[in-house]
SERO-4910 file (N, C-alpha, C, O; in steps of 0.05 Angstrom, whole numbers):
BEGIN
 pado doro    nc1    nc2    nc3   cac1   cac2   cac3    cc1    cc2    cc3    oc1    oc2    oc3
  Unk    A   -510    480   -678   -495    459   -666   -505    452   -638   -514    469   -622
  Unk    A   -503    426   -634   -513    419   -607   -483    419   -587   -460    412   -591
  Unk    A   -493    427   -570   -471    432   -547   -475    403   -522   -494    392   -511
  Unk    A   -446    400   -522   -455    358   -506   -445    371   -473   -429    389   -467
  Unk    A   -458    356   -459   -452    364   -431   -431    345   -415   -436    321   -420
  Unk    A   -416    348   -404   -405    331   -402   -401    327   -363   -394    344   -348
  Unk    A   -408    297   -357   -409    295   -325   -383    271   -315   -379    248   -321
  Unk    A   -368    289   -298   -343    276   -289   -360    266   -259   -379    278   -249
  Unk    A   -347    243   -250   -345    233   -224   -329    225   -215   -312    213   -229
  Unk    A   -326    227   -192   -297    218   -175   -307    205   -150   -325    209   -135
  Unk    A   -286    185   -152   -296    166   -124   -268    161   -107   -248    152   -118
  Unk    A   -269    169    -79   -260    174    -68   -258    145    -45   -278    140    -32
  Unk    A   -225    119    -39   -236    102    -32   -218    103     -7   -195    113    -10
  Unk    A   -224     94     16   -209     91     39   -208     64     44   -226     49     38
  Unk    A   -186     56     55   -175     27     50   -167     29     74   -154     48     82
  Unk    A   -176      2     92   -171      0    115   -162    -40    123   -174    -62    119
  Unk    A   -139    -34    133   -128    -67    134   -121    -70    166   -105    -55    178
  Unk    A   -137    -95    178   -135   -104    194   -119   -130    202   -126   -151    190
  Unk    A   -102   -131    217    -74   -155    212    -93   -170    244   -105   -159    263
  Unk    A    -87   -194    237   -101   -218    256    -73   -229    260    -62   -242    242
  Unk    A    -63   -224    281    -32   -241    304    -47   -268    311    -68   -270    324
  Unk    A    -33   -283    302    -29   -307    319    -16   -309    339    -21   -330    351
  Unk    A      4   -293    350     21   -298    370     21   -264    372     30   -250    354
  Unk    A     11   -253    395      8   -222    393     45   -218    411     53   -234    428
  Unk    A     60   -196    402     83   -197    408     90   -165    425     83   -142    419
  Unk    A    102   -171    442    116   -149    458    128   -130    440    141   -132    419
  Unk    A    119   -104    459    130    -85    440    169    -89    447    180    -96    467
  Unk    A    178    -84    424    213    -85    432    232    -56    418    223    -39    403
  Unk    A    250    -55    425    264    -34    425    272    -30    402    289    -46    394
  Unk    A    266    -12    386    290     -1    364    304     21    358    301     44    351
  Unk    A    322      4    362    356     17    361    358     51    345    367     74    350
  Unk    A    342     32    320    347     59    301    322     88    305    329    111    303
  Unk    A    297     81    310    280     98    322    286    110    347    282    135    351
  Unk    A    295     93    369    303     97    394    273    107    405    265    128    415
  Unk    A    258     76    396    220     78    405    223     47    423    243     33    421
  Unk    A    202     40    438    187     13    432    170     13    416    153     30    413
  Unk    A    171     -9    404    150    -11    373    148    -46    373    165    -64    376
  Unk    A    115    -45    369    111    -68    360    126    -85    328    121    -76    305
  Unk    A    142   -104    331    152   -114    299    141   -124    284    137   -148    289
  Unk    A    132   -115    263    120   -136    239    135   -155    224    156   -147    215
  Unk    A    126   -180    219    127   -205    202    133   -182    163    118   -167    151
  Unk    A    151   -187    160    154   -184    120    136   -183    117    130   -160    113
  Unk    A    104   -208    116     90   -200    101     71   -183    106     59   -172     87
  Unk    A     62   -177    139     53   -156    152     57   -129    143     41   -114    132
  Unk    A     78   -128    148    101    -96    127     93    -94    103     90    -71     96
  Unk    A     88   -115     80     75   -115     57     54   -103     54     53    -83     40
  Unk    A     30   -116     71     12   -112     65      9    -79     76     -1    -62     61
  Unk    A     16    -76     95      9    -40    106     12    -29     83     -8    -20     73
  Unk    A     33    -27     71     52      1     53     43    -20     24     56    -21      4
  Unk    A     30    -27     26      9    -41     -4     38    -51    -30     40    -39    -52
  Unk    A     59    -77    -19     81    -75    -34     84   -104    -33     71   -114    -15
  Unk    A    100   -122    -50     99   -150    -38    123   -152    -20    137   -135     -9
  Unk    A    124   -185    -20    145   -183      9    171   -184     -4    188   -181     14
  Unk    A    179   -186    -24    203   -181    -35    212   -168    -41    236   -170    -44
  Unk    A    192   -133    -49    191   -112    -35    209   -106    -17    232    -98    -18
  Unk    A    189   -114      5    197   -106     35    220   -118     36    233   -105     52
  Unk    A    234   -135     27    258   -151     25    277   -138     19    290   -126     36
  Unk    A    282   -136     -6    300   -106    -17    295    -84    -11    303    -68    -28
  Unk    A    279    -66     18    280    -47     26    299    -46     51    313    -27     58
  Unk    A    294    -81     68    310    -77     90    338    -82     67    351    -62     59
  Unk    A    342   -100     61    376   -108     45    388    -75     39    412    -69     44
  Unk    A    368    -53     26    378    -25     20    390     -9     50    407      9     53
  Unk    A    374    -24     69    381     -8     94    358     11    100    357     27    119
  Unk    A    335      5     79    314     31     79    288     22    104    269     37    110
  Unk    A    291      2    113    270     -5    135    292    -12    166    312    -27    163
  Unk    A    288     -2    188    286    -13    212    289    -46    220    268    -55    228
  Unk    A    307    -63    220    296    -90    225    318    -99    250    340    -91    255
  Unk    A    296   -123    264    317   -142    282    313   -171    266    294   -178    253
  Unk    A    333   -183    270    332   -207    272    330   -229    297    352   -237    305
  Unk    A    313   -236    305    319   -249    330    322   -275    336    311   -290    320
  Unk    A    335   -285    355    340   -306    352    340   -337    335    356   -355    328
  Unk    A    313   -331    336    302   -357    317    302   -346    288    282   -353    276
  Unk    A    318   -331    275    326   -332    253    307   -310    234    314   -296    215
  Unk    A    288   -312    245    256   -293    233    267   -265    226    289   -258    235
  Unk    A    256   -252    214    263   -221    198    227   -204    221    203   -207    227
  Unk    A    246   -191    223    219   -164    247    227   -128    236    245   -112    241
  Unk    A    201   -127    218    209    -98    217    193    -81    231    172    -87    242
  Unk    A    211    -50    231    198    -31    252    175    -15    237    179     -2    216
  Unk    A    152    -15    247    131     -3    221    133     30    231    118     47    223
  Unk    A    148     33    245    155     67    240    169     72    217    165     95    207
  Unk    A    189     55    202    210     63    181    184     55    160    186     61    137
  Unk    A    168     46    167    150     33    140    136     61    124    132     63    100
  Unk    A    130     78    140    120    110    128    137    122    103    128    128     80
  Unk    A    164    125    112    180    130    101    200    118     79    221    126     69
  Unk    A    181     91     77    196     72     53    174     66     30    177     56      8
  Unk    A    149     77     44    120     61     25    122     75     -7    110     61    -24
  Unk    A    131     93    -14    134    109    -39    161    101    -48    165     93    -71
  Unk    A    175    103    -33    198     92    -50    206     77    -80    207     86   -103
  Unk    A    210     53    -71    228     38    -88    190     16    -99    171      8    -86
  Unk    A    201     14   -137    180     14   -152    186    -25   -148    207    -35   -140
  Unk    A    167    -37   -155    173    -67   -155    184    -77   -184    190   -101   -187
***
């Protein structure tokens, strides 16, 4: 009998995402960290924790992300709570 050899490979990938601000924003206070932290845009938050923004949508509505609302109506999450929500909840 012939004996088969068998060769496994593994590729190992690091993923690195760079966010381009149009309007670069002050760091601001959150309440619930009790940090200053720069806020991310929904789809900013998306893209970090690799989720879509409706996702990120139903994570703040759960209570599971950090957010302000400010004035002008816009949704700002805290990307400190974003560590701790990225495994979570499946889409």
């Amino acid at each position: 009998m012939k004996r088969r050899k068998r060769t496994e490979i593994t590729f190992e990938i690091e993923q690195v995402l760079t966010l381009h601000r149009r309007h670069p924003t002050a760091p601001v206070w959150c309440a619930d960290c009790h940090a200053a932290v720069t806020m991310l845009r929904p789809e900013e938050a998306a893209a970090l924790i690799g989720r879509s923004v409706r996702a990120v949508y139903r994570l703040v509505e759960a209570g599971a992300l950090h957010f302000i609302e400010p004035a002008d109506g816009s949704l700002l999450i805290c990307p400190n709570s974003l560590g701790q929500s990225a495994g979570g909840e499946s889409e």
